[in-house]
Residue frames relative to the residue before (quaternion, step in Angstrom):
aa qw qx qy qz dx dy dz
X 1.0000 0.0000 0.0000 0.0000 0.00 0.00 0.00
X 0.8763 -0.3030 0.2442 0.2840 3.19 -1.38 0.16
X 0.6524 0.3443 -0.0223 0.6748 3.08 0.68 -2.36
X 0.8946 0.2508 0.0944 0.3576 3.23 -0.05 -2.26
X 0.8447 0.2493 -0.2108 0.4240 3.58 0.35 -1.39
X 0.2763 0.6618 -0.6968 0.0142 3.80 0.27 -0.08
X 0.0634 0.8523 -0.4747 0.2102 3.73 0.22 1.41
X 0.4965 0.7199 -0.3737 0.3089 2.79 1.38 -1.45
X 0.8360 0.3411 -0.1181 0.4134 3.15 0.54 -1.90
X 0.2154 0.8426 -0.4862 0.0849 3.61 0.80 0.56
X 0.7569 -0.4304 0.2556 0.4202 3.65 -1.09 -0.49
X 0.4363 -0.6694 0.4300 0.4203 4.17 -0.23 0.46
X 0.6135 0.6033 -0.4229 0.2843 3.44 0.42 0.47
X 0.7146 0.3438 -0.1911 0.5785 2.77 1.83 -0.69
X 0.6699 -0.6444 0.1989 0.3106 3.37 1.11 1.32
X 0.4521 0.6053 -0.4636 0.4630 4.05 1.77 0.01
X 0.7116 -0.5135 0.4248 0.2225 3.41 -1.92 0.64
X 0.1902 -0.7849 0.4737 0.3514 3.99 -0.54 0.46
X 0.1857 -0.7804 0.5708 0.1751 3.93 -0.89 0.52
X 0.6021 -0.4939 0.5671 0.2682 3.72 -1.16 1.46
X 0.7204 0.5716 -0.2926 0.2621 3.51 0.20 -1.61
X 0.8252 0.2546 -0.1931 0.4659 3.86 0.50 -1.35
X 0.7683 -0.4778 0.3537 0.2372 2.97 -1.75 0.90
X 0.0453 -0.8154 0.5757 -0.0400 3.72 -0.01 0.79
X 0.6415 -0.3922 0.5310 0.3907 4.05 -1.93 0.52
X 0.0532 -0.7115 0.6960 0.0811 3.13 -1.55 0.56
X 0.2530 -0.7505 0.5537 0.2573 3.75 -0.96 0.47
X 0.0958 0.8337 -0.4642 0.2835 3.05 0.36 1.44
X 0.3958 -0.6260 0.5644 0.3647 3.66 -0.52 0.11
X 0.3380 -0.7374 0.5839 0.0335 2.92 -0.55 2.00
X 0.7006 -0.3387 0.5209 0.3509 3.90 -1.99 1.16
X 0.0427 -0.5724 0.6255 0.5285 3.21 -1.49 -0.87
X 0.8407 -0.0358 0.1401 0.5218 3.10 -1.18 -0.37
X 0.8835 0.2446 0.0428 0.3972 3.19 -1.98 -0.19
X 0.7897 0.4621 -0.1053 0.3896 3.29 0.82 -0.81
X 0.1880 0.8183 -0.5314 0.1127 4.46 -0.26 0.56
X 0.3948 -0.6981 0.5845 0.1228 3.46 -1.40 1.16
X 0.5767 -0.4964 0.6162 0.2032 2.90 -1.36 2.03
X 0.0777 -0.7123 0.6513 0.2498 4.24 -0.88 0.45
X 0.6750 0.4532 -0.4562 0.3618 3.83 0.99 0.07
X 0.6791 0.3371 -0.1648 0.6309 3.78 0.95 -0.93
X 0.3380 -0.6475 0.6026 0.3215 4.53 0.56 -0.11
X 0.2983 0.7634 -0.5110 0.2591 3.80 0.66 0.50
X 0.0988 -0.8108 0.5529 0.1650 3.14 -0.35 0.68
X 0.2511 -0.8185 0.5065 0.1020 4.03 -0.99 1.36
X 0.2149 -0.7648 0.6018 0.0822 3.83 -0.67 1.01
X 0.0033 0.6097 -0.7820 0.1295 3.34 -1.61 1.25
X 0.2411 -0.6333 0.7206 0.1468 3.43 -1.55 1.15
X 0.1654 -0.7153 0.6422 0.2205 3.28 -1.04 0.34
X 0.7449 -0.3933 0.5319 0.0864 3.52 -1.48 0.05
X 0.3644 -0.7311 0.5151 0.2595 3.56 0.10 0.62
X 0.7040 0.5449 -0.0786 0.4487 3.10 0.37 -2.09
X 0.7450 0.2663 -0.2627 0.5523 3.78 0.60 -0.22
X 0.7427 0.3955 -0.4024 0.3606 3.62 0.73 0.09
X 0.4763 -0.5961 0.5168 0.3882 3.75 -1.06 0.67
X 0.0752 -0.7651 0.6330 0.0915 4.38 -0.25 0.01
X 0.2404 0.7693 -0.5686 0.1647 2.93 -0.45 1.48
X 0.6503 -0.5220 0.2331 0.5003 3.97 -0.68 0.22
X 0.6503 0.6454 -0.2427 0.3187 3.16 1.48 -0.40
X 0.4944 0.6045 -0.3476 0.5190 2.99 1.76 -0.51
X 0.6027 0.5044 -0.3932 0.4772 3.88 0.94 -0.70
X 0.8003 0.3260 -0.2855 0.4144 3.82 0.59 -0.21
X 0.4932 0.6541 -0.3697 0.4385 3.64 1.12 0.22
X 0.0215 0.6464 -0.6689 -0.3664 3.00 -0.97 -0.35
X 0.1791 -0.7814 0.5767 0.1572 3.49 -1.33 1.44
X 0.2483 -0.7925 0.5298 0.1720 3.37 -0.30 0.97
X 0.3493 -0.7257 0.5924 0.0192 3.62 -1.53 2.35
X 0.0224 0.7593 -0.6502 -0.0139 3.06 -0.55 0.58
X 0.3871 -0.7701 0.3959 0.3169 3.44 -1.34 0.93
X 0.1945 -0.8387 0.4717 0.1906 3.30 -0.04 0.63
X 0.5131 -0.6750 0.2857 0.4467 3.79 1.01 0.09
X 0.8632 -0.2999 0.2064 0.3497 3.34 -1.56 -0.25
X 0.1866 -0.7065 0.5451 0.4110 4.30 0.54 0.56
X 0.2354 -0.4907 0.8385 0.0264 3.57 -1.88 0.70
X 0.4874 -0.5071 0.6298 0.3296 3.42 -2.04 0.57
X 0.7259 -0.4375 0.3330 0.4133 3.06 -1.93 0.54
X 0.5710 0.6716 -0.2495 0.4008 3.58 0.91 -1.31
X 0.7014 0.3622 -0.2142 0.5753 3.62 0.99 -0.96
X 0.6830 0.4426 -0.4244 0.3968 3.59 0.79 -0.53
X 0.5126 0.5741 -0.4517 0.4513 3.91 1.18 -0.40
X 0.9217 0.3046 -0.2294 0.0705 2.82 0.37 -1.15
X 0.3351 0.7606 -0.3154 0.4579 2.84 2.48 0.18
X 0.8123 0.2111 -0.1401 0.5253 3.51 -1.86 0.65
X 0.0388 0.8067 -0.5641 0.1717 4.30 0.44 1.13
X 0.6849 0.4831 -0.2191 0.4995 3.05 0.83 -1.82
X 0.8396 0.3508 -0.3019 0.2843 4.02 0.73 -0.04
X 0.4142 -0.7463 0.4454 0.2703 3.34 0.24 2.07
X 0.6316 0.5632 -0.4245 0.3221 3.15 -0.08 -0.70
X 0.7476 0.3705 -0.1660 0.5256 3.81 0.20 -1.73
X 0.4982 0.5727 -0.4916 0.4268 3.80 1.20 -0.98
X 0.6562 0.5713 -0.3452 0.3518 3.72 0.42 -1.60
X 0.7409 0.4834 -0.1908 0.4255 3.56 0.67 -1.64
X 0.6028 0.5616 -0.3760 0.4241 3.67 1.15 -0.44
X 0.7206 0.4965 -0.2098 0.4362 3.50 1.08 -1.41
X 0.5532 0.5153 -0.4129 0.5079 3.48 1.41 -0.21
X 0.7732 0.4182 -0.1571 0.4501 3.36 0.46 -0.99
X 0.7720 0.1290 -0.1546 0.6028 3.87 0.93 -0.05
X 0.2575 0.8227 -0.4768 0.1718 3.83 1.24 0.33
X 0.8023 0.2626 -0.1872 0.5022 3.47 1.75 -1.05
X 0.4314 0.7214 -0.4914 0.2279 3.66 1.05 0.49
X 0.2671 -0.7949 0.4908 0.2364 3.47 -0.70 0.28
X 0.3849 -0.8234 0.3636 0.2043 3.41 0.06 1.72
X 0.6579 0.6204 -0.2578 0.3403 3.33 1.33 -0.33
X 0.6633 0.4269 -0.2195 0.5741 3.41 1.66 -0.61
X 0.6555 0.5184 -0.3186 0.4473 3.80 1.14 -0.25
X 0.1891 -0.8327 0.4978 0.1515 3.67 2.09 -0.07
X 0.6961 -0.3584 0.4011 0.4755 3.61 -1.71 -0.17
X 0.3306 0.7225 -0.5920 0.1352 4.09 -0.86 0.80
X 0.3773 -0.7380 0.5131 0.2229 3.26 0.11 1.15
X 0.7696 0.4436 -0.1503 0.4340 4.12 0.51 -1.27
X 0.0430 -0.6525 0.7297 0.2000 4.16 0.22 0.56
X 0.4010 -0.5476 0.7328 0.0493 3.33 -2.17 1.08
X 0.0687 0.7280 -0.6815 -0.0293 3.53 -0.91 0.59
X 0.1853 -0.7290 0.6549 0.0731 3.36 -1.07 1.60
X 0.4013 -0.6429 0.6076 0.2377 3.64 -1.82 0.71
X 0.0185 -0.8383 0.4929 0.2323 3.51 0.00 1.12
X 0.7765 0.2001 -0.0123 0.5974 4.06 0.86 -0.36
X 0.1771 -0.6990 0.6929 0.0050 3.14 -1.26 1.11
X 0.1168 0.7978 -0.5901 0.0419 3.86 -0.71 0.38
X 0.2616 -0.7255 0.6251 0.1204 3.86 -1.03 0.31
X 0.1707 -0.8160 0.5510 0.0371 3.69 -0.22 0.99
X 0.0939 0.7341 -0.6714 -0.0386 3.80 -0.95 0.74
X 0.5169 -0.6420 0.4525 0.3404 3.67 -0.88 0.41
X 0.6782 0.4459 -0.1457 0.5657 3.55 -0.56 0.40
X 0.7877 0.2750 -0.0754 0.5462 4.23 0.59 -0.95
X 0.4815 -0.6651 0.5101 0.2560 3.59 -1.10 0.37
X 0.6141 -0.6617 0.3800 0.2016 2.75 -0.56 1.45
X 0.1403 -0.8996 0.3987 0.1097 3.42 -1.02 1.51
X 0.5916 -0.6316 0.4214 0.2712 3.53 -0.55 1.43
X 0.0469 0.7020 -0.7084 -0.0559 3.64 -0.97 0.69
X 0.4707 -0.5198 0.6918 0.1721 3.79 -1.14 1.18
X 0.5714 -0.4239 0.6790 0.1810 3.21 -1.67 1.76
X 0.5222 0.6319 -0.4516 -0.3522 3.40 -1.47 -0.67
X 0.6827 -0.6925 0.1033 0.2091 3.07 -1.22 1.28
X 0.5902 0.4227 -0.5235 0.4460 3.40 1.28 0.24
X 0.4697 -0.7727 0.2487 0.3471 3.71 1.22 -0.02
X 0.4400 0.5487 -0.3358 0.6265 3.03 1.70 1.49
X 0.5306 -0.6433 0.5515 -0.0215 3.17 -0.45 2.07
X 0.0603 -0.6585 0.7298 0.1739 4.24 -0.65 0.48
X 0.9393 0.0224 -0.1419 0.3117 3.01 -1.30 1.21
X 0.6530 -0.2827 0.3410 0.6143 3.72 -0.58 -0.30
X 0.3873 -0.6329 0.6682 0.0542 3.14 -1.21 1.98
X 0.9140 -0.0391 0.1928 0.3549 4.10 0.01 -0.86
X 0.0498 -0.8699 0.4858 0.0692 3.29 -0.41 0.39
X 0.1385 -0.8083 0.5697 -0.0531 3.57 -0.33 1.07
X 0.3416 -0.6803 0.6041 0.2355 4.07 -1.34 1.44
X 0.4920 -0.8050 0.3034 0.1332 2.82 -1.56 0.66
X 0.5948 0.3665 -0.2941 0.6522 3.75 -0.01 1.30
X 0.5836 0.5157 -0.4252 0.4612 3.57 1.02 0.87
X 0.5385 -0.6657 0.4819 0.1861 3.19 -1.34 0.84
X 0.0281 0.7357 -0.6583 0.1569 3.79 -1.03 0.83
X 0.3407 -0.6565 0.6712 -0.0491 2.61 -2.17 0.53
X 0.2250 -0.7084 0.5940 0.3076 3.42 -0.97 0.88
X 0.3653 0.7163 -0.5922 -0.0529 4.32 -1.28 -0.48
X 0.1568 -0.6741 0.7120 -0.1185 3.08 -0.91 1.66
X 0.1026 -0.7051 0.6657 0.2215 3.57 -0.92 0.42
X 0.2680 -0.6879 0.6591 0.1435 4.10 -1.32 0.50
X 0.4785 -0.7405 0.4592 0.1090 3.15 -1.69 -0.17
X 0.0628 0.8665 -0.4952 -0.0043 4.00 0.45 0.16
X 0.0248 -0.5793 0.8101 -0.0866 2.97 -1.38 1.63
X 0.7525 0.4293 -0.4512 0.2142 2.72 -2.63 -0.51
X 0.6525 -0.6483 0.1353 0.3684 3.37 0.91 -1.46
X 0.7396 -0.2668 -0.1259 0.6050 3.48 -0.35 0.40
X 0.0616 -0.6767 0.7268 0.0996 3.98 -1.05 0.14
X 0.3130 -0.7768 0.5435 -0.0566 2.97 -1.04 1.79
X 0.8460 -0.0667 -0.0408 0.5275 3.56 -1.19 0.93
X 0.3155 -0.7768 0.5282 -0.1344 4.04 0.24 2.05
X 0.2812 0.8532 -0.4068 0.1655 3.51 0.34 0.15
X 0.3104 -0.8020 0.5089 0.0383 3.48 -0.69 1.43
X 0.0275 0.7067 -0.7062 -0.0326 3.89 -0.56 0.68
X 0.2213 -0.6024 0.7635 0.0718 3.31 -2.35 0.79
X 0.4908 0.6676 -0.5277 -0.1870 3.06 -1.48 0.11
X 0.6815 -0.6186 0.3738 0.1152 2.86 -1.40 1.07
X 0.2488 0.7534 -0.6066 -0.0504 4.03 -1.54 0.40
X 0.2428 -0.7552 0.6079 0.0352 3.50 -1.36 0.89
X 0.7170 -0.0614 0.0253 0.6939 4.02 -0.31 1.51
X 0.6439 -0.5519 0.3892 0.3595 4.29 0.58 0.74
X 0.3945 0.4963 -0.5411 0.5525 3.62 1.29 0.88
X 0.3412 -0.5450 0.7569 0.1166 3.46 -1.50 1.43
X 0.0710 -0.7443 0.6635 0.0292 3.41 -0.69 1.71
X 0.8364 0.1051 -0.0872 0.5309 3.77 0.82 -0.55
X 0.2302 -0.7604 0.6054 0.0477 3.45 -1.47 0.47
X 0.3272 0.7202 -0.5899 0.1621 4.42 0.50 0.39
X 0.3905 -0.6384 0.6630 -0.0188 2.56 -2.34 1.06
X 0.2594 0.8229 -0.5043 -0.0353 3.22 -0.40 0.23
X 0.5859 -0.6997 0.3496 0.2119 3.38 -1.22 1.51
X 0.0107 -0.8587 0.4967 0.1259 4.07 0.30 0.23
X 0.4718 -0.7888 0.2876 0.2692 4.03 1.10 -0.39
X 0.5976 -0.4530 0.4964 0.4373 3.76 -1.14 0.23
X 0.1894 0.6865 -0.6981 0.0739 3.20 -1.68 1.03
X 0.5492 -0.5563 0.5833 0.2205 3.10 -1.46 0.81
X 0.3582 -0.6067 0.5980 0.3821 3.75 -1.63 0.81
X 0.0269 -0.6038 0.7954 0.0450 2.40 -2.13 0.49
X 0.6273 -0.5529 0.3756 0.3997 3.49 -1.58 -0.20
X 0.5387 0.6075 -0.3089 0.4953 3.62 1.45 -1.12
X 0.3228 -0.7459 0.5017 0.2960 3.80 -0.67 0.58
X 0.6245 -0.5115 0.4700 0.3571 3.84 -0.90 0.41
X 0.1316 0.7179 -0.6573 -0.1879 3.95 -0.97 0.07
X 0.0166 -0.6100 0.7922 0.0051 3.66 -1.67 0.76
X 0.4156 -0.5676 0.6991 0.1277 2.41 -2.20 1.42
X 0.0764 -0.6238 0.6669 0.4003 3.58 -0.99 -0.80
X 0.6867 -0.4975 0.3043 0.4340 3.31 -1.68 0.27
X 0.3368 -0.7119 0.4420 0.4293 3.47 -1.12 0.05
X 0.5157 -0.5236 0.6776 -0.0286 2.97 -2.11 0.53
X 0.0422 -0.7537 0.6499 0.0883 3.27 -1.53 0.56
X 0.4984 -0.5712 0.6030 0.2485 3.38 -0.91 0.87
X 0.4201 -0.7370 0.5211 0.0940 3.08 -1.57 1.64
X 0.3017 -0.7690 0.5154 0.2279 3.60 -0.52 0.84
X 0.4992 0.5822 -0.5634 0.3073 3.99 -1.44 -0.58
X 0.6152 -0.4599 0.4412 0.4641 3.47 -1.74 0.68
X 0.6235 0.5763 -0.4441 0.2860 4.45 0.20 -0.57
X 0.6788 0.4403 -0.1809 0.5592 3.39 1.66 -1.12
X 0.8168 0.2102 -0.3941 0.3651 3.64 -0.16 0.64
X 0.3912 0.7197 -0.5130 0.2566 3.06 -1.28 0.74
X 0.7187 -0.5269 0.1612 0.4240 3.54 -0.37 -0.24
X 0.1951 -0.8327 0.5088 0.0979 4.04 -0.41 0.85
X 0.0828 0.6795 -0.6922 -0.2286 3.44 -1.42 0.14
X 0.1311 -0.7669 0.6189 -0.1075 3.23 -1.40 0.58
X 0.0172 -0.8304 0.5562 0.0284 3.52 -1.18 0.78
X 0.3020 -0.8388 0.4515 -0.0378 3.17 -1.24 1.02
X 0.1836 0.8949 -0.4066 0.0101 3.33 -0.54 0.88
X 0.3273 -0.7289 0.5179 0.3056 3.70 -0.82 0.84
X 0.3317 0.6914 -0.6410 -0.0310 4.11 -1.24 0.59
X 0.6761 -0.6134 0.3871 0.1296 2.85 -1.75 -0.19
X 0.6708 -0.5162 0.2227 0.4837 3.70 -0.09 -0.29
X 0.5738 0.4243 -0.3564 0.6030 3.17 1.78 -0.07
X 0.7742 -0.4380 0.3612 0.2800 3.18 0.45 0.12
X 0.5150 0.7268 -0.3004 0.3411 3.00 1.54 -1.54
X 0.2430 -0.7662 0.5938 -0.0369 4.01 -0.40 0.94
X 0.0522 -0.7918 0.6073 0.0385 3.73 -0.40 1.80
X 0.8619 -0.0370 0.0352 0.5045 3.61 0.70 -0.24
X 0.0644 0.7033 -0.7079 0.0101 3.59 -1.11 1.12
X 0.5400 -0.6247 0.5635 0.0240 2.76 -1.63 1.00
X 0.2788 0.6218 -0.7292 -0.0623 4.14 -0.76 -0.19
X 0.0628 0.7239 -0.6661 0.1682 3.16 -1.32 1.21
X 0.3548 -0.6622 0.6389 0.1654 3.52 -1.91 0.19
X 0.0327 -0.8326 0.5489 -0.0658 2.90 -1.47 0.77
X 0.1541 -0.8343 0.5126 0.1321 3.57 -0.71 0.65
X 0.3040 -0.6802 0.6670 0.0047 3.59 -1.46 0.76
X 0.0906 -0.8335 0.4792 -0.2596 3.26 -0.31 1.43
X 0.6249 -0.5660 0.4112 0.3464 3.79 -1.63 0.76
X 0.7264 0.0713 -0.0712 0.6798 3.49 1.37 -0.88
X 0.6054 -0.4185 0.4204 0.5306 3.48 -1.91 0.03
X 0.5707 -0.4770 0.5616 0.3626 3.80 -1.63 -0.13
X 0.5010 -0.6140 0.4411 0.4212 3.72 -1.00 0.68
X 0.5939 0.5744 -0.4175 0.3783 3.46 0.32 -0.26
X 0.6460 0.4809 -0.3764 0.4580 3.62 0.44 -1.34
């Protein structure tokens, strides 16, 4: 799933469906670190990241996360007012910052993107409310979802300070310490504002049979193209014959 089950597409051993669509391991010869080949010029481009802005997780050792340098950050204010003389980019700026008020977003080099609401959507069922929480540990079983039913992630977030480039949501999933799933999904570049943002993700159906229910853990996290990591999640979940009376 989105948030939780992206199960569907799990490993054939444990009897779940494979999907073309999500972002899967590769046994490639992994970058190292810090470090990525230009594939047109074999150039190889260096970026240091920042402790403090990066989520560190085991997963980050198996990926390759490609660093680009993106140059020197400027305030929103400096980024409007840079590059006039090019109609074009002028045009693309006013679309994209036409409603910000330059006066409440002041001189912050870092835009901050809060997660204000997390929700799971099934057709047919009231829609189940997932609590933010802020050390990003869930007590106990976060949700419980039946098996062979359709859903939806849509959480809406917030963006101040200033633009945050390429938003991007990762999941991934384990059953008995077997990584059964791994999904990316691409959410985009927005400009603050006061009104929060809302995204759906696509829907999904939870995989059914005696292999597909039981208990899950799984983690979640929202960053950015820097890397720069507003919120991870580690949580549990369960997958069941029916929904839970609560949900």
């Amino acid at each position: 799933m989105s948030l939780a089950v992206g199960v569907a597409s799990s490993s054939k051993n444990m009897g779940f469906e494979e999907k073309s669509s999500r972002s899967k391991e590769s046994t490639e010869v992994k970058t190292p670190p810090n470090e990525e080949v230009d594939e047109l010029h074999g150039e190889k481009i260096h970026r240091t990241m920042s402790e403090s802005s990066v989520c560190a997780t085991e997963d980050d050792e198996e990926e390759d996360v490609k660093k680009i340098d993106l140059g020197p950050q400027v305030t929103l204010k400096e980024q409007f007012e840079k590059d006039k003389d090019d109609e074009s980019l002028r045009r693309w700026k006013e679309q994209l910052l036409g409603s910000v008020d330059f006066d409440s977003v002041g001189e912050t080099l870092e835009p901050d993107v809060k997660i204000v609401s997390l929700a799971i959507i099934s057709p047919g069922r009231p829609d189940i409310l997932l609590p933010v929480p802020e050390n990003g540990k869930p007590k106990g079983l976060w949700f419980t979802l039946k098996e062979g039913s359709r859903y939806r992630l849509k959480f809406t977030f917030q963006v101040s300070n200033n633009i945050v480039s390429g938003l991007k949501y990762s999941n991934t999933v384990w059953k008995t310490g077997v990584k059964v799933d791994s999904t990316k999904e691409m959410i985009g570049t927005f400009s603050p504002q006061q009104e929060p943002y809302t995204h759906e993700m696509p829907e999904e159906t939870t995989p059914s049979g005696i292999f597909a229910r039981g208990s899950y853990s799984a983690r979640s996290k929202f960053v950015d193209d820097d890397n720069k990591c507003y919120l991870e999640i580690n949580y549990t979940f369960d997958i069941r014959k029916d929904w839970s009376s609560t949900s």
